[in-house]
C-alpha positions in Angstrom: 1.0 -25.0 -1.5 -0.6 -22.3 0.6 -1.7 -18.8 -1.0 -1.8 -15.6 0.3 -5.6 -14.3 0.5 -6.0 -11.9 3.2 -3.8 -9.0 4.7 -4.4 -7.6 8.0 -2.9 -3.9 8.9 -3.5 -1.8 11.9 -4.5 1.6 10.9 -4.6 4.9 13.2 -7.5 6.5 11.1 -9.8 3.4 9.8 -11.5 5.8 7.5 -8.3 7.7 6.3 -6.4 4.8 5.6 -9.7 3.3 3.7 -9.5 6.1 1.2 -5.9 6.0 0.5 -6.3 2.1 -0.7 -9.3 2.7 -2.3 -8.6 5.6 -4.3 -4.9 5.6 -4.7 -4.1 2.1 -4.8 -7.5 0.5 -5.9 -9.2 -1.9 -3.7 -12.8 -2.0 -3.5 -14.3 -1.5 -0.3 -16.5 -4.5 1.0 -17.7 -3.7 4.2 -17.2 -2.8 7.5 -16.8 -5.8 10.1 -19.1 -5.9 12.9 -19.7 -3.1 15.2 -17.2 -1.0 12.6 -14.3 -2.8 13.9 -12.8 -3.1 11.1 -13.0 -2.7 7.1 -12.5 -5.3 4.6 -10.9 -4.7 1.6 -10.1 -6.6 -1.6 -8.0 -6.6 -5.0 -10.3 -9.1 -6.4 -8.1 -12.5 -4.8 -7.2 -11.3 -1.5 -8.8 -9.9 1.6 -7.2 -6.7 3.1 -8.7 -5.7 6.6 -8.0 -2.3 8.0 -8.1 -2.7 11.9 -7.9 -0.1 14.5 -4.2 0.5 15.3 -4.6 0.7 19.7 -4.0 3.4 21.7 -1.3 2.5 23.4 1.7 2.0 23.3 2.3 4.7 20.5 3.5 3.4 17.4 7.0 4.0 16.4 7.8 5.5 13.1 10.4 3.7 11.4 12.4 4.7 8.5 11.8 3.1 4.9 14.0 0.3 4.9 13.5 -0.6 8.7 10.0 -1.3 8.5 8.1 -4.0 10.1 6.5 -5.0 7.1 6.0 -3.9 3.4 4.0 -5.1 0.6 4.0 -4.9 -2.7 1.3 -4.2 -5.5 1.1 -4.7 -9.2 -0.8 -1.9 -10.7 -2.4 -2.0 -14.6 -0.8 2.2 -14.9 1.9 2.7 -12.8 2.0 6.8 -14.2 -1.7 6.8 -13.0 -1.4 5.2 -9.8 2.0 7.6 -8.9 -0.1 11.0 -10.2 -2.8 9.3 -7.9 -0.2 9.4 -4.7 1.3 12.5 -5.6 -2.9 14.1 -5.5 -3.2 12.6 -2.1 -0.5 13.7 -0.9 1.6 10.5 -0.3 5.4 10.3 0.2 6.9 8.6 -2.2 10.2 7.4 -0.7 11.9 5.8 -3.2 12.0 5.9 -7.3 12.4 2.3 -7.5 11.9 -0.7 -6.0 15.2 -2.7 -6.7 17.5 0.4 -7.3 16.4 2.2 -4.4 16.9 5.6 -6.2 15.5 8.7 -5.0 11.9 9.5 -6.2 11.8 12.6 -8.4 8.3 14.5 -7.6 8.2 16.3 -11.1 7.7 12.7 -13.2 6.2 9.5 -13.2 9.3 6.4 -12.7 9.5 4.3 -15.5 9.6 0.8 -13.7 8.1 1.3 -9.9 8.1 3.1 -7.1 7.3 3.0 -3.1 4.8 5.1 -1.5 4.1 4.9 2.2 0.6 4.7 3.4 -1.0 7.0 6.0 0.7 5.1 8.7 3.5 4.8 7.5 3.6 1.1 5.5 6.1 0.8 2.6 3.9 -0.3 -0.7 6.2 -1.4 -3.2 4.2 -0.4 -6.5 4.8 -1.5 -10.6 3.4 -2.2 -13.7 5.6 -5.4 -14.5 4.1 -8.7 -14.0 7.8 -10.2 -13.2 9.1 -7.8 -11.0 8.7 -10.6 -7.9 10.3 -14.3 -8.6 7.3 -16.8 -8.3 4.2 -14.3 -9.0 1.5 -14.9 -11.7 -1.0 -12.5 -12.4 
């Protein structure tokens, strides 16, 4: 069986996008990659690199649920990491991951939420450890 230890996503501000995972979401910066091309990331299994999203062509915004890609995190408070978001200033599209129901800025969901990063990336976030068929944490 293969597992999933690194995550690559292009990024139009490196350093922006750097502080939303560290201090929102929680990943320890490593390091930058040579000649700052790049940051590395990690949750403590996994590698997440931020690279440089290029120039051109412009890239599209899409709307939550049309996406390219989304990801989704298991957090140890999920009331701390949405009062986190809502400090940064992330959107939070969506007051829970299965029910799709619509996020209600004045309190903390009960079982998840999804937050989009500075460039737009769904990040499905919760507390529970079963919330995806398959994972062990």
């Amino acid at each position: 069986m293969a597992h999933l230890r690194h995550l690559a996503l292009r990024c139009r501000d490196l350093e922006r996008s750097r502080e939303f995972y560290q201090r929102v979401i929680g990943w320890r910066f490593i390091d930058y990659r040579p000649s700052r091309g790049g940051i590395d990331l990690t949750d403590g299994v996994s590698n997440i690199t931020l690279l440089p999203h290029p120039a051109e062509p412009p890239r599209p915004k899409f709307e939550e649920g049309t996406e390219y890609i989304h990801f989704g995190v298991i957090v140890e408070d999920l009331a701390a990491c949405w009062r986190r978001c809502r400090e940064w200033g992330a959107e939070i599209s969506k007051g829970d991951v299965k029910e799709r129901t619509a996020a209600d800025p004045s309190q903390p969901p009960l079982r998840s939420f999804k937050v989009l990063d500075p460039d737009g990336n769904v990040i499905d976030v919760t507390a529970n450890h079963e919330e995806w068929r398959g994972v062990s944490v």
